[in-house]
N, C-alpha and C positions, 0 to 999 in steps of 0.2 A: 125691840130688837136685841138689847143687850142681856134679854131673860132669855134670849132662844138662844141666846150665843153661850151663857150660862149651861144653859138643859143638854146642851150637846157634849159641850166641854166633862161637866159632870159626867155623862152615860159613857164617855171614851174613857173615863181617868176609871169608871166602875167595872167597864169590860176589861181593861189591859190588869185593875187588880185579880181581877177570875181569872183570865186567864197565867198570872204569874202564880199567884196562892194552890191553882188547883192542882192533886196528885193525880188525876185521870191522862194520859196524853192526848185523847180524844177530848178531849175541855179545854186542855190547856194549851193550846194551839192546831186551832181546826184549819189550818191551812196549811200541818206539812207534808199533808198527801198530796197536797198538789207542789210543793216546793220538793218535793220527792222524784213526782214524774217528771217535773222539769229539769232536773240535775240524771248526771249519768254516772257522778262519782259517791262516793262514803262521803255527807254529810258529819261534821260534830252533832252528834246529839245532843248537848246542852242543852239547857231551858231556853238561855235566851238570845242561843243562837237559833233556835226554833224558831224564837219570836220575835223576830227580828224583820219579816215579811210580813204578819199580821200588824206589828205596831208604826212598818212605813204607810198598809194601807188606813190605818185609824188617821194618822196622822195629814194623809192626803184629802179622805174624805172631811175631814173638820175643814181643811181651806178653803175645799170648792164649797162647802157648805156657808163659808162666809164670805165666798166669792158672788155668788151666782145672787145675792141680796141687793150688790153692786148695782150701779146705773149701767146702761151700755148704750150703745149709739156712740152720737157725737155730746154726751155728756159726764166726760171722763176725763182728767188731765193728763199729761204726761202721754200722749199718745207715740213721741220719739221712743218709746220703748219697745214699743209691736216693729219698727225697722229694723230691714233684714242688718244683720250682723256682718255675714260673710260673702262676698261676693258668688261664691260658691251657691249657698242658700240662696241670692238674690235668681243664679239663671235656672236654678231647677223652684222657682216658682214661690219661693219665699218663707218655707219651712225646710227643714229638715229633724226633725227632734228623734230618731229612732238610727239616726248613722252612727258606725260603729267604729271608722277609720278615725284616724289624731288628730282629727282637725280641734283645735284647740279655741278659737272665734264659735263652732258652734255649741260653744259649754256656755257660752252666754244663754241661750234659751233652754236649752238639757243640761244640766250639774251632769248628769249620769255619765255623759260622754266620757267626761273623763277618765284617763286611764293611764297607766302610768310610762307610757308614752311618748306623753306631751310634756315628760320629765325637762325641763330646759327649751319648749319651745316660746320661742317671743309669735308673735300675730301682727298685723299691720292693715286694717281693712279704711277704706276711705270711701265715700257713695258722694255720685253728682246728681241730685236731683232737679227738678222742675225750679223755674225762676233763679236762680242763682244759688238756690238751698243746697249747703254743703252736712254729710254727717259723716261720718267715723269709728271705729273703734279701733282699741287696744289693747292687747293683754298677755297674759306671762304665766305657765303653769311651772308646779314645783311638786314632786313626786317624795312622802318620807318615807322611807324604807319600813323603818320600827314602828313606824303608826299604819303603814299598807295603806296610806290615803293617800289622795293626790290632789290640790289643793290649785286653783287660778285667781289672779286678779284683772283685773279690765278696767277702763275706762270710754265708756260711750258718749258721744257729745254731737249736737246738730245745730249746728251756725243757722239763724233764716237771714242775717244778713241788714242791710242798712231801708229803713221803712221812712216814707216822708211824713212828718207829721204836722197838721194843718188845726184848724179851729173848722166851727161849727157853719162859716162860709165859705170854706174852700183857702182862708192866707196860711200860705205856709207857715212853717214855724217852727222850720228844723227838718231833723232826723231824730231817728232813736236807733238802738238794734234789739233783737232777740234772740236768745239760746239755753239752752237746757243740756245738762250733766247729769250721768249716772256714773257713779263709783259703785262695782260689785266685785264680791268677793264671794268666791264658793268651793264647796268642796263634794270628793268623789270617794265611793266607797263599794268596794265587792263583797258580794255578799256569798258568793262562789262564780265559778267560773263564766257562769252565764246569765248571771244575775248584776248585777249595778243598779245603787241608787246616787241621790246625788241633792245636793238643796244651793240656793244662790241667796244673795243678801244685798239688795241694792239701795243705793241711798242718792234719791235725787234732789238736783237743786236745777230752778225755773227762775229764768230772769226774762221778762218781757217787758220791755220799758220799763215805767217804775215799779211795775207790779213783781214780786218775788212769793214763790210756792220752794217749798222742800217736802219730801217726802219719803218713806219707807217702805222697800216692794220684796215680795220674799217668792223664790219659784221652788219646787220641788219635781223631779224628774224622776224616772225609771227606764232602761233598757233590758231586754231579753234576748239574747243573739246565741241562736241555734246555728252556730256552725256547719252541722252535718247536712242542713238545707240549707244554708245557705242565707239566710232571712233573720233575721232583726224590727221585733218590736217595741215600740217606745209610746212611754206617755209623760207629760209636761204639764205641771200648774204653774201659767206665767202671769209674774206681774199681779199678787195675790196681796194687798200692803192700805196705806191710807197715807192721807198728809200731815205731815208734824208742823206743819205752816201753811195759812192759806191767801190768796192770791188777796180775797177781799174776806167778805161775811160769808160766803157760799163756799160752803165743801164739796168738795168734788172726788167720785170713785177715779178709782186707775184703770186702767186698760186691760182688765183681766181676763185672761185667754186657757181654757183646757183645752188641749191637744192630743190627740192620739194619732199613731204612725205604724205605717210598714215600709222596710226597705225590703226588695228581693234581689239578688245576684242570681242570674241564671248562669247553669252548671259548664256549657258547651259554647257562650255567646260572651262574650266582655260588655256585659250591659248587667246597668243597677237601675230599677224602677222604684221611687218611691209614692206612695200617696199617704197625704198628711188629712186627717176628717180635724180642723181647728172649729174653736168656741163651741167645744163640745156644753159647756155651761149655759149657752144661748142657741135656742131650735131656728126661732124666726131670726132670719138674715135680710128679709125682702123691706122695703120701704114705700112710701107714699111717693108715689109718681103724681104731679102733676099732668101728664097730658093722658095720663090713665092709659097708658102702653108700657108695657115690657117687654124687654128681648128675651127669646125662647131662645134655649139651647141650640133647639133642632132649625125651629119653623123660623125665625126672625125677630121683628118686630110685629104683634100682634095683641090684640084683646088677649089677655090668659085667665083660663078656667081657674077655679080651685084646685085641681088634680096639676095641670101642669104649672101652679103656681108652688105647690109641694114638690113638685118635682125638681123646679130650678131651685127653690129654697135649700133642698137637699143636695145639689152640684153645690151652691156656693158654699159649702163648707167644706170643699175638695181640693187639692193643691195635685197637680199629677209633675212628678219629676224623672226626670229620665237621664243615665248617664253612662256614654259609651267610652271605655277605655281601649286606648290603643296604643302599640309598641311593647317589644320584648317583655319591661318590666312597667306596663302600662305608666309611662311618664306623661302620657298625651292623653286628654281626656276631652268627648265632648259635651256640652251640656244643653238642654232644654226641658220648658217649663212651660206647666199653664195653671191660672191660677179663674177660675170662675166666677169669684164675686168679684173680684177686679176688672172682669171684663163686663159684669152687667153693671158696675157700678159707674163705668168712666170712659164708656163706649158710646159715642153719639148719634143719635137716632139718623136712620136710612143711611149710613156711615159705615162701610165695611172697613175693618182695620185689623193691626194684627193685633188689639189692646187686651191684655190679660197672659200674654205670651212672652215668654223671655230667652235668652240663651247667651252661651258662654264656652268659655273653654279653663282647663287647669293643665298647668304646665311645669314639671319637678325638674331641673338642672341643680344636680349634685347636693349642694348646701342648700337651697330655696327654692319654695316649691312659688311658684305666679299662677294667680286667678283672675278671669278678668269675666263680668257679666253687662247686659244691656237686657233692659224692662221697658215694653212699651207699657206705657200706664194711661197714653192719649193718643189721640191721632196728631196730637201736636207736640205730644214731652216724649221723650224716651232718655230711663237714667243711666248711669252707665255706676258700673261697681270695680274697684281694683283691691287687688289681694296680697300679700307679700308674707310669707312665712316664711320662720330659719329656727332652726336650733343651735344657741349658744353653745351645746356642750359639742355640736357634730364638726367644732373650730379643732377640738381637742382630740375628736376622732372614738367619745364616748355619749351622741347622744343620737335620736331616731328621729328622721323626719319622714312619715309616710302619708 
């Protein structure tokens, strides 16, 4: 493993020297005809403003390349990382990585988002989940002028709460609790008007009873937001890192997630659709059913062919989100979600429910904007998500909250 990781490392540091050393422009960055058709204005033609699009995608591909080697399933730690962030994100179905508005909570999973903005906004998100499970975030963007970057830090954290803990016949013998932290920090960069990239740096600590993991998780993002239609593409390496401490003798992968997105705003209607295709790094999503049934999209619960076992395979990498805005300067917004492998995953046989669907509302008075979502995840849990955003500077009558 560590000679493949070698060989790749090597062939990326071989290409970016050809392409810096060579005088042909056709060599020395084969990607700014298309960084050309993308932009509408007079690019700098520098070198290594040229290359500056080729060396984000070198860089992308080398993580997924040491992502996708990763365990996946339920053999990964730190799984509190893949939780939605934003309330927001929680009722349009639990991504969002290609939005282009300030929401500053979803820079957590796209750096890109950033923009300068979210110069002075604080964030405030809190999630009630199942059993008593409480999670969180927090965080705080800062816009430099002189550097054109825009820069967040966050705090993510998931309480599971007070556990009985017995011996090997059932005698109590107490309590414990458990919970896990993410500190990250990231930053945001345009590369022109319709380009943004963006990278995050998180660093977790796991406490589960006496057992303690820490760890290091790195995301990289991109967004492309075409104005003139209206539409915003993004892509997301999350949660791409290893442990610097382990629980016991067994290492364990992170929860590492490729992500590709479109938002659309249609032109005549105050409605934003997005769909998110997640774990692009992992095809097979389906698992070993004991009772040897699975729920079809269409048909139910049924025996599934091969053909329609590809087919659900392929919804469950889908997130479909939908977002109608309403009033003068759309202060009123509503929200709904649906999310596919959630619903085949957690949906109870001959059990009709509304599991894998969500919805919500967002709501801006003046200085703070409120979000509020509800996830059915079971026919017995449904979570609820709250939001709170402000900008410091918008006290002084010089900051943006949109």
């Amino acid at each position: 493993m560590l000679n493949n990781y070698l060989v790749i490392f090597l062939n990326a540091m071989h290409f970016m020297d050809r392409v810096w050393k060579s005088d042909d422009e056709h060599q020395r960055c084969p990607f700014v005809y298309l960084q050309r058709s993308m932009a509408t204005e007079n690019i700098n033609n520098s070198r290594l403003r040229k290359c500056r699009v080729p060396a984000f995608i070198v860089i992308l591909l080398c993580a997924m390349y040491f992502s996708v080697n990763g365990q996946v399933g339920g053999d990964h730690a730190y799984s509190f990382l893949n939780l939605s962030t934003s309330a927001r994100v929680s009722a349009l179905g639990g991504s969002l990585i290609p939005a282009s508005q300030g929401d500053l909570a979803l820079a957590y999973d796209n750096p890109a988002i950033l923009n300068e903005q979210m110069d002075g906004q604080v964030t405030f998100q809190h999630q009630f989940l199942a059993a008593g499970i409480q999670s969180g975030y927090a965080g705080f963007g800062k816009w430099f002028d002189t550097k054109k970057l825009i820069t967040h830090v966050g705090f993510k954290y998931i309480l599971y709460g007070d556990f009985n803990r017995a011996d090997e016949f059932g005698n109590p013998l107490g309590q414990f609790k458990g919970s896990e932290v993410a500190i990250n920090m990231g930053i945001g960069y345009m590369l022109y008007d319709k380009l943004r990239i963006g990278g995050n740096i998180k660093l977790i600590n796991s406490t589960l009873d006496v057992y303690r993991s820490a760890g290091l998780a790195f995301d990289l993002g991109a967004i492309y937001t075409d104005t003139s239609h209206l539409v915003s593409f993004g892509i997301s390496l999350k949660n791409s890192g290893f442990q610097l401490s382990r629980y016991d003798e067994v290492r364990e992968s992170l929860p590492v997630d490729l992500q590709i997105g479109v938002v659309k705003r249609l032109r005549y209607l105050p409605f934003q659709l997005s769909i998110i295709y997640h774990h692009f790094n992992r095809w097979n999503l389906l698992y070993d059913n004991p009772s040897g049934d699975e729920n079809n999209f269409f048909l139910g619960f049924q025996q599934m062919d091969t053909e329609s076992s590809e087919f659900d395979n392929f919804f469950r990498h889908l997130i479909f989100g939908g977002e109608l805005f309403l009033g003068k300067h759309e202060v009123f917004s509503i929200r709904l979600g649906y999310n596919h492998q959630r619903k085949q995953e957690l949906t109870v046989t001959n059990l009709r429910t509304l599991t894998g669907f969500s919805g919500g509302f967002g709501l801006s008075l003046k200085k703070f904007r409120f979000a509020y979502s509800f996830s059915k995840i079971h026919f017995g849990a449904t979570t609820h998500h709250l939001g709170l955003t402000t900008n410091i500077k918008s006290f002084t009558g010089t900051g943006v909250l949109n």
